[in-house]
C-alpha positions in Angstrom: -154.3 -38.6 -43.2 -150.8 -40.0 -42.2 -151.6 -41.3 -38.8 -154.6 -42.9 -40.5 -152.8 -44.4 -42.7 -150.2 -45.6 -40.1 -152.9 -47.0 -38.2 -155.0 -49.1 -40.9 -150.6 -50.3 -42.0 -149.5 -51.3 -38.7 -153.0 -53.3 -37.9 -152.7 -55.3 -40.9 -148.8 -56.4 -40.1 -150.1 -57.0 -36.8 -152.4 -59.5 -38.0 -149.8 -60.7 -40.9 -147.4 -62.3 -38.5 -150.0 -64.6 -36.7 -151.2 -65.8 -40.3 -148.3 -66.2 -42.3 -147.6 -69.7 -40.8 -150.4 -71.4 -42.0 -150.1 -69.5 -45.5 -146.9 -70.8 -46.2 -148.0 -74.5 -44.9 -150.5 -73.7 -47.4 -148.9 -72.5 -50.4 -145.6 -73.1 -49.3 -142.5 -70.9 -49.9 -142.4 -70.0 -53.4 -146.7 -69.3 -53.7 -146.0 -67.0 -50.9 -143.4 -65.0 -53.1 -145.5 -65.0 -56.2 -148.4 -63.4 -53.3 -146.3 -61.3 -52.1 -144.9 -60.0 -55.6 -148.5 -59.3 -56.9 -149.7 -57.5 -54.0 -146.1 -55.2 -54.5 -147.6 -54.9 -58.8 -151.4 -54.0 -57.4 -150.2 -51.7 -55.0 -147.6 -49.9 -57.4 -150.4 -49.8 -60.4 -153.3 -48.4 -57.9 -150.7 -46.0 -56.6 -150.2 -44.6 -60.5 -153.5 -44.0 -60.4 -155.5 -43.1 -57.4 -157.1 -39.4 -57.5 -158.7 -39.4 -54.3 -155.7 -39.8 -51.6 -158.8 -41.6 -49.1 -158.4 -44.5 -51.9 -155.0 -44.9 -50.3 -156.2 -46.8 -46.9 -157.6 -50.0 -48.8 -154.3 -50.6 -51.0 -152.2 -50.0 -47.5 -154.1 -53.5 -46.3 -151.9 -55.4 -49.1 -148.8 -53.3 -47.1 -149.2 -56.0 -44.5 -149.7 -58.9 -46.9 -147.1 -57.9 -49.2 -144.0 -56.7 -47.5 -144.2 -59.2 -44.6 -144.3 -62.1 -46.0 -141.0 -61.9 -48.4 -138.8 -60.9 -45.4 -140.1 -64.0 -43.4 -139.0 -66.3 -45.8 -135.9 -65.3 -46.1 -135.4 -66.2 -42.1 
C-alpha cells in the first residue's frame, strides 16, 4: 500500500512542477495560496475520516497540488 501510495504522490508532483507556471499566471500568487491552503483543509478533513485505507490514493493527488505550490512561491 505504501509504494502505491508513493507512486500515485510522486506522479502528481511530477506533473505539478510543469503546471504551476501557468496557474500562477492565472491566478497569480496569492489565488495559488488560498489553492493550496484548501487542498491542505480537504486533505486533513478526508484523512479524519476515511475507513477504507484504499480511499487514501485519490486525496494523495491534492499531495502534489497542495504542497508544491506554497514552497514555489516562496522562491
Amino acid at each position: 500500500m505504501m509504494g502505491v501510495d508513493m507512486v500515485v504522490v510522486c506522479v502528481f508532483e511530477f506533473f505539478a512542477y510543469f503546471i504551476v507556471d501557468y496557474f500562477i499566471r492565472l491566478v497569480g500568487h496569492s489565488g495559488i495560496m488560498y489553492i493550496g491552503l484548501l487542498g491542505y483543509s480537504i486533505r486533513f478533513v478526508v484523512y479524519a475520516s476515511i475507513r477504507n485505507p484504499w480511499t487514501v490514493l485519490p486525496v494523495e493527488t491534492l499531495q502534489g497540488l497542495s504542497l508544491l505550490r506554497i514552497p514555489l512561491l516562496m522562491t
